[in-house]
N, C-alpha and C positions, 0 to 999 in steps of 0.2 A: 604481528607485532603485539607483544604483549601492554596490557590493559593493569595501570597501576590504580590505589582506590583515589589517589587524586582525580585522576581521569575521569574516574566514576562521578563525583563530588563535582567534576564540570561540569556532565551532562545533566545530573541534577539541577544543577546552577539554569545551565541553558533552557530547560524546560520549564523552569516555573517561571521563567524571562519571557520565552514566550506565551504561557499560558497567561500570565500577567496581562503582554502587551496585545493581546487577540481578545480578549476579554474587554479591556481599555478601549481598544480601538471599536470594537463592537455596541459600549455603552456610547462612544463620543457618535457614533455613526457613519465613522472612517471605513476608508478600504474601499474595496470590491467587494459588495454583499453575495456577490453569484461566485465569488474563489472561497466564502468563509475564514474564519479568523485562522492565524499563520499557526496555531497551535491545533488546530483540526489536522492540519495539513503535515504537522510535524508526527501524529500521533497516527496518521497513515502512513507512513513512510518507516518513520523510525521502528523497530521492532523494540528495541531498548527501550525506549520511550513507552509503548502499551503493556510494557510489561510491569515498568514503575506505575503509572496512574491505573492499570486493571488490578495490578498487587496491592496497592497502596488501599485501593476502595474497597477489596475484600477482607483484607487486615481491619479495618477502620469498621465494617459492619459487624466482622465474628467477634473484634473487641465489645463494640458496641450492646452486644444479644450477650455475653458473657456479664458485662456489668451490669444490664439490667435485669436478669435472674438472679445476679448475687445481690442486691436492692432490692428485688422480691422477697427471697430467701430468706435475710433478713427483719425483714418487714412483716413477714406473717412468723417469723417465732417472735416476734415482739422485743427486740432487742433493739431498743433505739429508736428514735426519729425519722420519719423518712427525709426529711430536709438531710439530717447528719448522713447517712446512709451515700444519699446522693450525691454530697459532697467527697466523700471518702472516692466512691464507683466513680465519678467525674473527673474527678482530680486524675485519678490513673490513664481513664482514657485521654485524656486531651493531652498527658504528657506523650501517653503511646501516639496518637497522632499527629503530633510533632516531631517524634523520634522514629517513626516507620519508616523511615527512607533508609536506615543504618545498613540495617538487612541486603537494603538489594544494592546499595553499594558494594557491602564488602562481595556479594554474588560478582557483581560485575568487573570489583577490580583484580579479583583471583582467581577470574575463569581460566586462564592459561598457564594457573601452576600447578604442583604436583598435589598430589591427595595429602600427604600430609602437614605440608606449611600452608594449604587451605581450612582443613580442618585445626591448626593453632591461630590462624588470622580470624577463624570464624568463632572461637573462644573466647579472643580479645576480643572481637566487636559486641559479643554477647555479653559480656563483664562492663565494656562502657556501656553498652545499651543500659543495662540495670543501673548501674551507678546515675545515670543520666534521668534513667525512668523515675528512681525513687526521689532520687534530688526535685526533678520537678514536681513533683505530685504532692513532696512536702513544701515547695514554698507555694502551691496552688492551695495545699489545705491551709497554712497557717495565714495565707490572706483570706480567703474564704470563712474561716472561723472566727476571723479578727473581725472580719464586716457583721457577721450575725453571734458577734459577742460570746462566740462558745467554746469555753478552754480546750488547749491542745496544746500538746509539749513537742517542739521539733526535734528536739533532744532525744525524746523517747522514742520517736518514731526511729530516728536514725538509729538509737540501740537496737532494734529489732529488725534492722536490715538482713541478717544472717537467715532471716523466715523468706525475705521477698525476692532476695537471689536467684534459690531456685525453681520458684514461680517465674520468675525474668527470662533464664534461660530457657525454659521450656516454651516461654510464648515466642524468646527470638528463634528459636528452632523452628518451631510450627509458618513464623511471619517466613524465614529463608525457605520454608519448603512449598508456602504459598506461591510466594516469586517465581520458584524454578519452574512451577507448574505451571504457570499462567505463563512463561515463556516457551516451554514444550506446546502447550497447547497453539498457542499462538503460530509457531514455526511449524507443525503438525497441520494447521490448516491451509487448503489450498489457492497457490500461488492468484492475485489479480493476474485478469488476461491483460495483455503488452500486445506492444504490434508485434505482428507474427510476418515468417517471413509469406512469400506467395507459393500458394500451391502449386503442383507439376503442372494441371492443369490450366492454368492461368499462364504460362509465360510459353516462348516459345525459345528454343536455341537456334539461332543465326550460325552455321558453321560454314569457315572459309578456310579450309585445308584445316592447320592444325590450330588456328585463331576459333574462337567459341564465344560470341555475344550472346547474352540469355535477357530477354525482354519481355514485358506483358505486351498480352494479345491484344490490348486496350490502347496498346501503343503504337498498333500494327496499324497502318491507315489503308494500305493496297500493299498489292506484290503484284510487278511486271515481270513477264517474260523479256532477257535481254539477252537472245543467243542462246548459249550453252549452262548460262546463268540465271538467277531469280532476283531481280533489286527489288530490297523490300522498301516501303515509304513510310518514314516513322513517325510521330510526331511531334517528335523536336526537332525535325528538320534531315535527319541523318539519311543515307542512302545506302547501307552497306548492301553487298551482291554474296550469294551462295549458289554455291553450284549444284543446280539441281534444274531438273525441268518443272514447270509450272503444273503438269497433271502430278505429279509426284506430292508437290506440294498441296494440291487440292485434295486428296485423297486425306491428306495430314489435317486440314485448315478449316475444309465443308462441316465438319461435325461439330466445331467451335463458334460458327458466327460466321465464316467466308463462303464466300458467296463467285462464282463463276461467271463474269460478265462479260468477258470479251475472249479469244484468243489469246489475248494477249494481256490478260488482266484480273485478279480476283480482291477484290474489297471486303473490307468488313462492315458490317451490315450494321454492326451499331455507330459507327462513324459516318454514315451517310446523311446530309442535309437536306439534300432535297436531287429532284427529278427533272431536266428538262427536255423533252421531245426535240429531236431534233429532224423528225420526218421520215419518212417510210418505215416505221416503227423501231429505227435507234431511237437511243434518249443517250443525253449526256449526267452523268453522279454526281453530283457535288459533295465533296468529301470534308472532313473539319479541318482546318487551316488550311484553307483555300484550292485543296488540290482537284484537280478533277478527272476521270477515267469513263471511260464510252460502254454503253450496254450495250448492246447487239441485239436486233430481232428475233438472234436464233437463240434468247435465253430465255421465251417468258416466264419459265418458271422464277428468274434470278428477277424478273421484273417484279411480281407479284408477290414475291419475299423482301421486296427491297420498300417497297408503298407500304406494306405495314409496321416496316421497321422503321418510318420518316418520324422525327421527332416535328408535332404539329407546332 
């Protein structure tokens, strides 16, 4: 769907909403201090979102290193006051930091049109940029001069608009080309890890003719021999049967965690609770959720595997 600069102009909207209400909530002592304020959260998520506050903050320092070399600059040819200097350098930046958002609006709300009614929408927004830039920066100087008594004509400034134009577009260029970068780079980096599904190894397939359950081995509590069949015992209760014989399935199940305990029985060794003797060297397995299956004398290796695997 395409993205109109209204839309852009929301997300704006919404972000300093919440960087506003995360901040607030932060100063008042609200919240969940261990989830962090809702604009952390929104600047993790959102990719739009880091791309306006990581652009915004780059724009705001290269301005920032620009204006105070030209207040050097000035300053050591001796041309003026450093107070007057710094009011002029000031003035511009704070109107620029006010207006840096223009930029990555117009990015965001004409990313889905053609190259050339983006490059005339990116002209308009460069033209308001400037018209907006200079308009603030002279009502910033002539209150600034008015407080420290030091003549300034807004008049003249505005006649010399036609000098600051193309200084304007050049630095709206440079800000739109900060944005695109800082969103390349951002989408360039790699993805957070997410649950992932389960490895081959980790699950096992339950197949009953042409029916296919695929479940973790963590899930598997025992598997009886029933006949011609294998009922496995799960641990939500389920009982499905596969037809297969039990050595068949040992051969599949021994290198995972299963363990050979009866004829008629092979458990998983990390589900077992405990051990009880039940005389001429059987023992009975107590298994998690209550289940239980019989060891046999003639396993002690499955016994000896099974006593180091008791959870104490």
């Amino acid at each position: 769907m395409a993205q109109t600069p209204s839309q852009g102009v929301r997300l704006l909207r919404q972000g300093i909403v919440r960087l506003a209400k995360g901040l607030w909530d932060k100063r008042r002592g609200g919240g969940d201090e261990r989830r962090g304020p809702d604009w952390l959260a929104w600047l993790a998520t959102d990719p739009a979102g880091r791309q306006l506050v990581l652009g915004w903050g780059v724009v705001l320092i290269a301005a920032a290193a620009v204006c105070l070399l030209n207040v050097l600059g000035f300053t050591q040819g001796g041309r003026g006051r450093v107070v007057e200097h710094l009011v002029y350098e000031g003035s511009s930046w704070l109107a620029i930091a006010l207006l840096a958002w223009l930029p990555w609006v117009a990015l965001r709300g004409t990313r889905t049109w053609r190259w050339p009614a983006r490059v005339v929408a990116q002209a308009v927004g460069a033209l308001v940029f400037s018209l907006l830039h200079v308009g603030l920066f002279i009502l910033f100087r002539a209150t600034a001069f008015g407080v420290l008594d030091h003549p300034y004509d807004p008049v003249m400034a505005m006649a010399e608009y036609r000098y600051e134009v193309w200084k304007d577009v050049l630095a709206y260029a440079m800000f739109a080309g900060c944005y695109g970068l800082v969103g390349r780079l951002d989408t360039a980096r790699p993805a957070e890890p997410g649950p992932t599904a389960p490895l081959l190894d980790d699950v096992f397939d339950i197949r009953d003719g042409a029916r296919l359950a695929r479940v973790r081995l963590d899930d598997i509590l025992a598997v009886r021999s029933a006949g011609n069949y294998a009922q496995f015992h799960l641990r939500d209760g389920r009982r499905p049967l596969m037809r297969s014989s039990l050595a068949a399935l040992e051969s599949e199940l021994a290198p995972r965690g299963f363990c050979r305990t009866h004829k008629s029985w092979l458990v998983n060794s990390r589900a077992v609770r405990g051990l009880t003797p039940e005389g001429s060297g059987d023992y009975e397995v107590a298994l998690e959720g209550g289940l239980s299956a019989p060891l046999s004398r003639r396993y002690p290796q499955s016994l000896l595997r099974l006593r180091s695997s008791q959870v104490p």
